[in-house]
N, C-alpha and C positions, 0 to 999 in steps of 0.2 A: 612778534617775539620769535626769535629764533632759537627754538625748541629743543635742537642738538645741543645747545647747552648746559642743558642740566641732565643729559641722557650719563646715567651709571653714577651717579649719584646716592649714596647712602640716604637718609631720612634725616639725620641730624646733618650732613653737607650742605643737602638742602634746604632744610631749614635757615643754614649759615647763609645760605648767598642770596634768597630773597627776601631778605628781612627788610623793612621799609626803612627810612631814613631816622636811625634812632643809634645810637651809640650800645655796642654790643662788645661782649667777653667772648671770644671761641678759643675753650680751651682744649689745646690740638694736641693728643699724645704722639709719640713716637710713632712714624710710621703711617699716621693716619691719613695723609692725604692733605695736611696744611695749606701748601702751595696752592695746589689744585682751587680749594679753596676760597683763598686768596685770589687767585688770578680770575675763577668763574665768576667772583663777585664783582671785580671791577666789569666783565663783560657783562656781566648783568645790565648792570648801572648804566652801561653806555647804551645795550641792545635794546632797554626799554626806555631809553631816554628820559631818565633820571637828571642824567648829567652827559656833559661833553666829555669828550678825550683830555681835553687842557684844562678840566673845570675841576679834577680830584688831583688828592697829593696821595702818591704813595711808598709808604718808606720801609728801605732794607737793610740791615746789618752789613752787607758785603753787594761788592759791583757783580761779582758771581749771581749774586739771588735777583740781582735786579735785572739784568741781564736775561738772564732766564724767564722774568715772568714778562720782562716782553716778548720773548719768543714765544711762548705759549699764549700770550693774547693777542700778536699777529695771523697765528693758526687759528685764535677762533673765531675773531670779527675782520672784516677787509678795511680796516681801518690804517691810516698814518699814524703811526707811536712816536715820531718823532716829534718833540717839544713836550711830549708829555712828561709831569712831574714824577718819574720814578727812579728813585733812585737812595743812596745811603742818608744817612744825616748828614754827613760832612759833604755830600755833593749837592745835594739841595742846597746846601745853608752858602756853600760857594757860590753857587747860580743866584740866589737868592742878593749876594752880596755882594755876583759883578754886577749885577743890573741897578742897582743902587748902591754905589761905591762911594758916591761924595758925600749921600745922607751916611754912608759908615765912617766916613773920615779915612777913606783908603785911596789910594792911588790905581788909578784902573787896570795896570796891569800888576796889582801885588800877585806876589808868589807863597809859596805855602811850603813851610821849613814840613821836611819829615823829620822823623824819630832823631835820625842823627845829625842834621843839622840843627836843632833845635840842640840838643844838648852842645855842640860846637857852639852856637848863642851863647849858650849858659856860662861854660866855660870862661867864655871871652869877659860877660859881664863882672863875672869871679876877681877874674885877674884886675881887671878896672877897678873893682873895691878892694882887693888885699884880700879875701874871701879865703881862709884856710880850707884845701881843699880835701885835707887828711879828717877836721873837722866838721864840714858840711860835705862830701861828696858829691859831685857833681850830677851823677843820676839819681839820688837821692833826692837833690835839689830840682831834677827835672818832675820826679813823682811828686812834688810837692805841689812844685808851680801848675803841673797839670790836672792833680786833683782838685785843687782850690778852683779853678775853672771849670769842672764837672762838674763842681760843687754849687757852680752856679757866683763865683767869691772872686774881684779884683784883690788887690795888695790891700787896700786900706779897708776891705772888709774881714779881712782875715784876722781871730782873734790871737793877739800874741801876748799871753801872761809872763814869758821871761824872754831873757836876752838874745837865749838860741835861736826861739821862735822870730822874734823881731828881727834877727840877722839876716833869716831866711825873706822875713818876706820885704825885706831893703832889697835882696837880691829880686827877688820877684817885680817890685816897680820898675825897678832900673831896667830889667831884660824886657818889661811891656814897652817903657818908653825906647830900649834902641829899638826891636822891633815896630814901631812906630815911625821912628828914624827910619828903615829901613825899607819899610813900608813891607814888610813880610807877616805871615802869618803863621801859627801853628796850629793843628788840627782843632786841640780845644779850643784856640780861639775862635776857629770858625762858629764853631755853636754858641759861643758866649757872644761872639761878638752881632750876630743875626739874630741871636735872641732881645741883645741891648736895643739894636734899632728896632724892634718891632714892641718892644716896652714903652719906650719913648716917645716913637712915632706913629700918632695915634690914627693919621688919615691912611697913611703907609698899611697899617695893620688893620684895620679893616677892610680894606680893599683885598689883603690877602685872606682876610673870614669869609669876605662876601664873594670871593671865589670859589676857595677850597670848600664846597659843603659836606664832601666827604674824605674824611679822610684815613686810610688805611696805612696798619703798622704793622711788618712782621717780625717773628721773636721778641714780640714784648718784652716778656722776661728779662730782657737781655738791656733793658735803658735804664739807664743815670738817671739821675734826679733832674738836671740840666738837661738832658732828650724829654722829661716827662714835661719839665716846665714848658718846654720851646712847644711841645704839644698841646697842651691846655691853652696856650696863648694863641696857637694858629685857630684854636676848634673853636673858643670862644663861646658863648651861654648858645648857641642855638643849631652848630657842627655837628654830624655824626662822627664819632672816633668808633673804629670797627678795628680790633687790637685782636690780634692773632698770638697767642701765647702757649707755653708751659713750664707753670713756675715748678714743675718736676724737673725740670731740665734746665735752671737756672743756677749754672755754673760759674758765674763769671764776677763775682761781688771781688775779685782782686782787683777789675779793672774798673770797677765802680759801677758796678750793675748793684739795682736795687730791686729785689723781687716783690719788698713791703709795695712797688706802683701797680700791680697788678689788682692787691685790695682798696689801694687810694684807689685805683679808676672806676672799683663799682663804689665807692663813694662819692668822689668828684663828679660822675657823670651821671648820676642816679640808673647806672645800668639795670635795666630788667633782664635784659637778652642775654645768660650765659647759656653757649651752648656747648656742650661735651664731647668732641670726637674721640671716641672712643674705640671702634672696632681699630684695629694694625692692620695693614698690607702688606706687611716685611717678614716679621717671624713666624716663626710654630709655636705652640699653645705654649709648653712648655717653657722654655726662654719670658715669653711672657711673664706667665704664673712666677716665677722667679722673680722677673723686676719688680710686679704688682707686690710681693709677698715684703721683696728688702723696700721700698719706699713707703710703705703702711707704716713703719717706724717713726718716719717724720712727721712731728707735728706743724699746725698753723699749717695744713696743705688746704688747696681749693676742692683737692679729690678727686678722682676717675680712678677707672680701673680698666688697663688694654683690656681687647680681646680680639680671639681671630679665629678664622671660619675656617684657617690650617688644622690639622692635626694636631695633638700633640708633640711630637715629633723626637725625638731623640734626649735622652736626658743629657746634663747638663756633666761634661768630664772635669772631674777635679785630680789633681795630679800634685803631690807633695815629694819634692825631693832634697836629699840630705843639702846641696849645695845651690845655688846660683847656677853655678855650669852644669851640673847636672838636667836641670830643669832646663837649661837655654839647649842643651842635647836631646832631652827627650822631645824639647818643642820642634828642633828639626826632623828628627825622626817622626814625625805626627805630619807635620807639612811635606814630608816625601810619602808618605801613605795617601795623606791626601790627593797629593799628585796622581800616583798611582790611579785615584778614583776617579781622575777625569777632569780634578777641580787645577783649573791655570793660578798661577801664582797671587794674581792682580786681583783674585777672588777672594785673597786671605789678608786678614791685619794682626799685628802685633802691638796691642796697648801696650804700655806701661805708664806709671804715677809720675813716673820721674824722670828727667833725660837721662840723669847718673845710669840707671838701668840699661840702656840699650849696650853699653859697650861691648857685657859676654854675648849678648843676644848677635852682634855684630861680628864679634869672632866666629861664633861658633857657625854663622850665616856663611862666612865667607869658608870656612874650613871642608864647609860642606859643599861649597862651589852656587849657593842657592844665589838669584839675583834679588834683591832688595832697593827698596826705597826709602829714602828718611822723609817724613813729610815735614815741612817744616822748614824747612833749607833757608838756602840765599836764593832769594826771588830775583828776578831780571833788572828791574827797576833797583834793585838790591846791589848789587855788582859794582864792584869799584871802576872799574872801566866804565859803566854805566852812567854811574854817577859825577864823574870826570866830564862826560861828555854832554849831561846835561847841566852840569855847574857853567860851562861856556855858551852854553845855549840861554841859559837863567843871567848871565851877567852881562850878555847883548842885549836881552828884554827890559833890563832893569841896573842900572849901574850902581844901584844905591843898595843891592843885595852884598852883605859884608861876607855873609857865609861862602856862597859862589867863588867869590873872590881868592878868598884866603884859600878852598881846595884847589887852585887852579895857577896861583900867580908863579909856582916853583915848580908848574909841573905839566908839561913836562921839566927837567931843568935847566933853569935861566940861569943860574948864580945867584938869583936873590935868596940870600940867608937871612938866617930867624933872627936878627941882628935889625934888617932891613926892615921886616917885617913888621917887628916891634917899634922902630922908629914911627913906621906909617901909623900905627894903632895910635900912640902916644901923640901924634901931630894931629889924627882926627879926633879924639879925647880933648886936645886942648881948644880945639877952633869949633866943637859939636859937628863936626861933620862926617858922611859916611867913608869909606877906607878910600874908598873910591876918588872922591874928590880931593883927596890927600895924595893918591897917585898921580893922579892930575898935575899938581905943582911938583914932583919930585922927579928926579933927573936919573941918566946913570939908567942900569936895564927895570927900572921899574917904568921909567920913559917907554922902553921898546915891548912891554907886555900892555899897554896902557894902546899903544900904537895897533899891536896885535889885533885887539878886543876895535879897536875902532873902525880897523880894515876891514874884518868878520865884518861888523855892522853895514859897512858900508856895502863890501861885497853882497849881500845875500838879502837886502832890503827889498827885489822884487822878484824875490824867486817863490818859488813853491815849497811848500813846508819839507817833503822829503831831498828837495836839491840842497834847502839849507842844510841841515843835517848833514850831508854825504859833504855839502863841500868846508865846515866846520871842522868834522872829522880829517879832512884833507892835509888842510891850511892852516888845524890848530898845535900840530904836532903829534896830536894821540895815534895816528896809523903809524906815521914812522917810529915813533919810539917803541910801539909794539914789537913791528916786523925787522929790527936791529938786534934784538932782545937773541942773545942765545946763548950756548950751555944749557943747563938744567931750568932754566926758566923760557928754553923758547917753545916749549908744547902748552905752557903755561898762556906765552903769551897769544900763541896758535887761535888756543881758545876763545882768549878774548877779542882778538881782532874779530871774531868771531861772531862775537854778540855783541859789539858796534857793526858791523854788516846790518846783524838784527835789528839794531834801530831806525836803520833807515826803512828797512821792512814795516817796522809797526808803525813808522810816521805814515809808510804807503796806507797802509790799512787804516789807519785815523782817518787820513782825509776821506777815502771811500765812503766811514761808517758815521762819518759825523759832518753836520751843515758848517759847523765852526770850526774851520781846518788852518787855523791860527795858532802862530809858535807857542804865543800866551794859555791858549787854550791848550795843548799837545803837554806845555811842560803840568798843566794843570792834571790833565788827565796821568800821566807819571805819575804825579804827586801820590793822586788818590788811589792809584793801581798798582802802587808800592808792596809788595807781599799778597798780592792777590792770585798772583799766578806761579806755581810750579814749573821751575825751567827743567829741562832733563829730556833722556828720550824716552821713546814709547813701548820700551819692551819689557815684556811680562815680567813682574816684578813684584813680590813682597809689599806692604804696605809696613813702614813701623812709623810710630807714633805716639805721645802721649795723649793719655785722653781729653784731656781738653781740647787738643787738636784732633779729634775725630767727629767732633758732633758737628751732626750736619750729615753725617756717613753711613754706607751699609756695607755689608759683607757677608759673603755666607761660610765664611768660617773664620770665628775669631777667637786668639787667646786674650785674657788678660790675664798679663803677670804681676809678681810680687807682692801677692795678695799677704801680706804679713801685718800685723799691728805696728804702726809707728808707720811706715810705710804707707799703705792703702788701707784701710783711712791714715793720711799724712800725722806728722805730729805735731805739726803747729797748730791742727785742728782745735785741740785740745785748749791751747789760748785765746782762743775766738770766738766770741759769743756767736751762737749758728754755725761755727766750724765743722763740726759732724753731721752736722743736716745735708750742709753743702757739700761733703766727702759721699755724703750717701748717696746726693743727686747724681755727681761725679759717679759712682758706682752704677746708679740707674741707669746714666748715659751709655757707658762702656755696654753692659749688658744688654743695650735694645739695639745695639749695631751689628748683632747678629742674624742671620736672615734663617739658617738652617743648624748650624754648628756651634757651641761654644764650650771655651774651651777655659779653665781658672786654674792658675799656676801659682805655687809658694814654695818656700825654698827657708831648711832647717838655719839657715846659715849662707849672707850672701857677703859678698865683698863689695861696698859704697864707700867713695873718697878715701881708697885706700886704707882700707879697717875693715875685718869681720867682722858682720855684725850676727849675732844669733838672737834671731826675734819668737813671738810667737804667732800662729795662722791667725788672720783679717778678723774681726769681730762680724763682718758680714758675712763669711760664711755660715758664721750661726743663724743667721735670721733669713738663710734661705730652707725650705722646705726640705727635708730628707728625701724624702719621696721623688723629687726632682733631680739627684744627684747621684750621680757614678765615678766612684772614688775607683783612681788607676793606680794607685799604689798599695804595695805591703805595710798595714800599721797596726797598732795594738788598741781594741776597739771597745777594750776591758774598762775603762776608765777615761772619763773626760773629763779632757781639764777645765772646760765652762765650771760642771759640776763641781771641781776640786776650788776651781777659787767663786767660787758663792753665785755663780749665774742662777739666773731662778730657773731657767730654758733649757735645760740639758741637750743637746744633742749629738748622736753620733758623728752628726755630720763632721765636726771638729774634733775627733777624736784625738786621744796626745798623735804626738811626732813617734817617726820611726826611733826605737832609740837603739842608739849604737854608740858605742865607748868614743869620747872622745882626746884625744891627746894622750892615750894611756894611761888617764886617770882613774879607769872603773864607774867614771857618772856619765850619765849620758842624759843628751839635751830630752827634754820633756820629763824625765823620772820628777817621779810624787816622791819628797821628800820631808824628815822632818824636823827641827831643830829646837834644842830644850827654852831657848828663847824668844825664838820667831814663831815658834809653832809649825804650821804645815804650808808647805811650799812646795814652787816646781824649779827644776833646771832648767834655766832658759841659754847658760853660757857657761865654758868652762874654756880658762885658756893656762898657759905655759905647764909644767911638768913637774916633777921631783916637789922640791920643797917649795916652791917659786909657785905652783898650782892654785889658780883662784879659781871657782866656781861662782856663775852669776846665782841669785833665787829669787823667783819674783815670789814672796810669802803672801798671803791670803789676807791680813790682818799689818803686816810691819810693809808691806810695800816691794821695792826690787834692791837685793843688797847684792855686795860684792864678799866673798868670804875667803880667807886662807884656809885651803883644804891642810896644812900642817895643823894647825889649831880648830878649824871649825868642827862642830860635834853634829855630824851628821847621822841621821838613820833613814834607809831604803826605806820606803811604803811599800 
């Protein structure tokens, strides 16, 4: 046993990583060393010869985390990680499905639509049925067809009690069978479809139980109902399932995350073994005692509570100002002080709830000359040039790919119009055939693109993955029409010649990092490494971000802004059974990405979608500790409005808004007001003037009204 192993190990880590072969809960807060974790256990397993390298399955949310924890368990055992099962759900369940592609009813080199080729699918099959698209929306239609697949649900499982429903999912068969036709697939299907054969196929599916006896998952939290199934099916009555979670940090039920599987698993699995990581390695005590204090809120939790062997450390800044830009000014002013302290840019993040939000934060970033980041961007694989040049690369592999096709046949341009187009569609429509083999018989320059695609083929059938690539790019048009490009679109197109250079780069490095350095396999990997990676350069730079897009992340100095009601917590929350649970976890999240700093920002009055909106400060800020908080503003700390509309909880920490006259009406946002009919209320809004003057009141007992200050009978508290 190789004993450096477990050396700086906590007592509950270690407890996590030599647990005998039994299906276990470790539930990992913020901070605690998860990974770590995770990784020491798999070397466990192998260094004491439990199991081989190729004998566990282990699964990641992102190519990033998988990525990573084989780096970290080639540091620790001198073992070969290649062929080992690590990797996302949608990359296993691919490997899973070239390797047995006829028992899937798939053609061995299918392809794998992304996000927007898939909805171009949709589109197409729309137009095939007459499919009003004003009335069924096409992305709509994609969340549909895609949930139903999460959901674990073909077409003819899906219940449809009226006509709308039934319209949708007519559209949902027809797009399975062209993609069938097509021999393509889309992400859910990957996992519905690897889930189908291993239901089915019963010698198939045991042989993958009597392999995998262990098998690990990280962010639990974060799987579908259809990830938990395809699980229980691999583990089987006699698998360990070793699930790495924190249903505190389970933010994602938009995408069909189901955090109720965290309790199925200690039922399903008769788990004994939860273990707790509890101490943080990230924050100061403080910061903590804050997340600990707003998550106690939540009910149905499994329960922990951080802690850390930090100090307390600095209290927590709260800064309330009259406007949106105000507060996007004083956050610059705080990030140049910071500077001042030594702290580089790339140290700091900028939450917000909402994208809407970043814009003043963006002015005011650039007025200031500060350098910034959006996270979030258009990824590489993202790029339209990108994806130009891999639609020709997908339509050499596979001619029966319609999507490829259609991005590619006018472009660069040939003269074939949407005329032509249409004819081809309607010719493969009537003979069942893919678009492709309708070019085939059709004459005239859909001949000479038809020719194109066949020369590529021919040219580049014994070259090397990166020669293909470079001489595709050459010979398909995409270089020169770039480098022709000028006026105001030739820095544009500078660029992008740019980042086709790069792809022949990352083909280099493919074949390097991988045994299987095949076009099939490269466009594969594309596929799945779609938004995984941040293009940009490397200079010290702001982090902004919603929070959703941050978990996963630290920093040692973070704001999060627009901490107002309706806002943060959202207000759709409100309509969602758990919608405020999940606002809080959301809350939780933003708050542990702190390491030394943080920093809570709200704003009397902001400008969203072109409208002032005048809110009142987060409901979370009441249910953080006072004692934890350092309020940077001037405010009136006489009277709180928790106490003024009926909170059982008083605190100063929410004390009213600064008030200051707005519009020259004499009321100002926050006053305690009272009305002979509504009773006692506060000013939440007041807009136009003269006689035209409304004042918002959200009252105590009638709710939030709009009033004619000519006629309303108001009195000052």
């Amino acid at each position: 046993m190789n004993t450096t192993l477990l050396s700086g190990l906590n007592s509950p880590q270690l407890q996590a990583v030599t647990l005998p072969l039994q299906s276990a809960l470790i539930l990992a807060g913020a901070g605690s060393g998860k990974t770590r974790v995770l990784t020491t256990r798999i070397a466990y397993l192998i260094n004491t010869g439990a199991v081989s390298p190729h004998a566990l399955l282990a699964v990641t949310f992102t190519n990033k985390a998988a990525k990573e924890m084989v780096t970290r368990l080639s540091a620790m055992l001198p073992i070969n990680t290649r062929g080992m099962w690590i990797g996302t759900f949608h990359g296993l369940c691919n490997r899973l499905l070239r390797a047995h592609f006829r028992e899937a009813n798939l053609p061995q080199a299918f392809q794998i639509l992304d996000s927007g080729d898939q909805l171009s699918a949709i589109k197409r099959v729309m137009k095939a049925l007459n499919v009003d698209d004003e009335k069924f929306p096409p992305r709509e239609m994609q969340n549909f067809i895609s949930g139903s697949k999460e959901q674990g649900l073909r077409a003819h499982e899906v219940e449809a009690y009226d006509p709308y429903t039934r319209r949708k999912v007519e559209v949902f068969a027809e797009y399975d069978a062209q993609c069938q036709r097509e021999g393509v697939v889309d992400f859910s299907e990957l996992l519905l479809r690897c889930y189908e054969l291993l239901s089915r196929n019963a010698s198939l599916r045991e042989h993958y139980q009597e392999r995998f006896k262990h098998i690990l998952v990280d962010e639990f939290q974060d799987t579908n109902p259809l990830q938990y199934q395809w699980l229980k099916l691999l583990a089987g009555k006699h698998n360990a399932l070793f699930a790495v979670g924190d249903d505190d940090q389970s933010i994602y039920a938009f995408r069909g995350a189901n955090v109720g599987n965290m309790k199925d698993l200690l039922r399903d699995f008769n788990v004994e073994a939860v273990i707790k990581l509890e101490q943080n390695y990230r924050s100061h005590g403080n910061i903590l005692d804050a997340a600990n204090a707003l998550i106690s809120n939540n009910s149905n939790r499994l329960g922990k509570n951080l802690w850390t062997a930090e100090q307390g450390g600095e209290k927590l800044r709260v800064y309330e100002a009259p406007t949106d830009v105000e507060e996007a000014n004083y956050i610059v002013s705080e990030i140049k002080q910071l500077q001042s302290e030594g702290l580089k840019l790339a140290e700091i993040a900028l939450l917000y709830r909402s994208n809407a939000q970043s814009r003043v934060l963006e002015h005011a970033l650039v007025s200031a000359g500060l350098s910034y980041r959006v996270y979030g961007g258009l990824r590489f694989f993202e790029r339209q040039e990108i994806k130009l040049a891999l639609a020709y690369l997908r339509l050499m592999e596979n001619t029966d790919d319609d999507n490829a096709l259609l991005r590619i046949i006018n472009f660069p341009t040939r003269g074939i119009g949407a005329r032509s187009i249409e004819q081809l569609q309607e010719a493969a429509r009537i003979n069942n055939t893919t678009l492709w083999d309708a070019a085939a018989r059709a004459g005239g320059k859909v001949s000479g693109f038809v020719a194109l695609i066949e020369a590529l083929r021919q040219a580049t059938q014994d070259l090397p993955l990166p020669e293909i690539i470079d001489h595709v790019l050459a010979h398909s048009g995409l270089i020169g029409h770039y480098q022709n490009e000028t006026g105001a679109k030739k820095r544009e197109a500078q660029e992008r010649l740019e980042n086709l250079n790069e792809l022949v780069t990352a083909a280099t490095l493919f074949v390097h990092e991988n045994e299987d350095d095949s076009l099939t396999s490269f466009l594969t990997h594309a596929s799945l490494e779609a938004g995984e990676h941040q293009a940009g350069d490397q200079d010290d730079a702001l982090h902004l971000m919603t929070v959703h897009a941050a978990k996963g992340l630290e920093f040692n100095a973070v704001f999060i802004t627009g901490l107002e009601q309706g806002l943060f917590p959202h207000q759709n929350s409100q309509n969602v059974d758990g919608g405020l649970d999940e606002e809080r976890r959301l809350m939780y999240v933003a708050i542990t990405r702190a390491r030394r700093r943080l920093y809570m920002t709200f704003a009397q009055s902001r400008m969203l979608h072109g409208k002032v909106n005048y809110g009142m400060v987060s409901s979370f800020l009441r249910e953080l500790p006072e004692e934890l908080l350092h309020w940077l503003s001037a405010r009136q700390v006489a009277r709180n409005p928790f106490t003024a509309f009926g909170y059982s909880a008083p605190s100063p920490a929410v004390a009213a808004p600064v008030q200051r006259a707005v519009s020259g009406t004499g009321w100002r946002i926050g006053q305690r007001v009272m009305h002979q009919k509504f009773g006692e209320g506060m000013v939440t809004g007041v807009e136009g003037s003269g006689p035209d003057a409304r004042v918002q009141v959200n009252f105590k007992h009638a709710g939030s009204k709009w009033l004619s200050l000519e006629y309303a009978k108001l009195e000052a508290l």
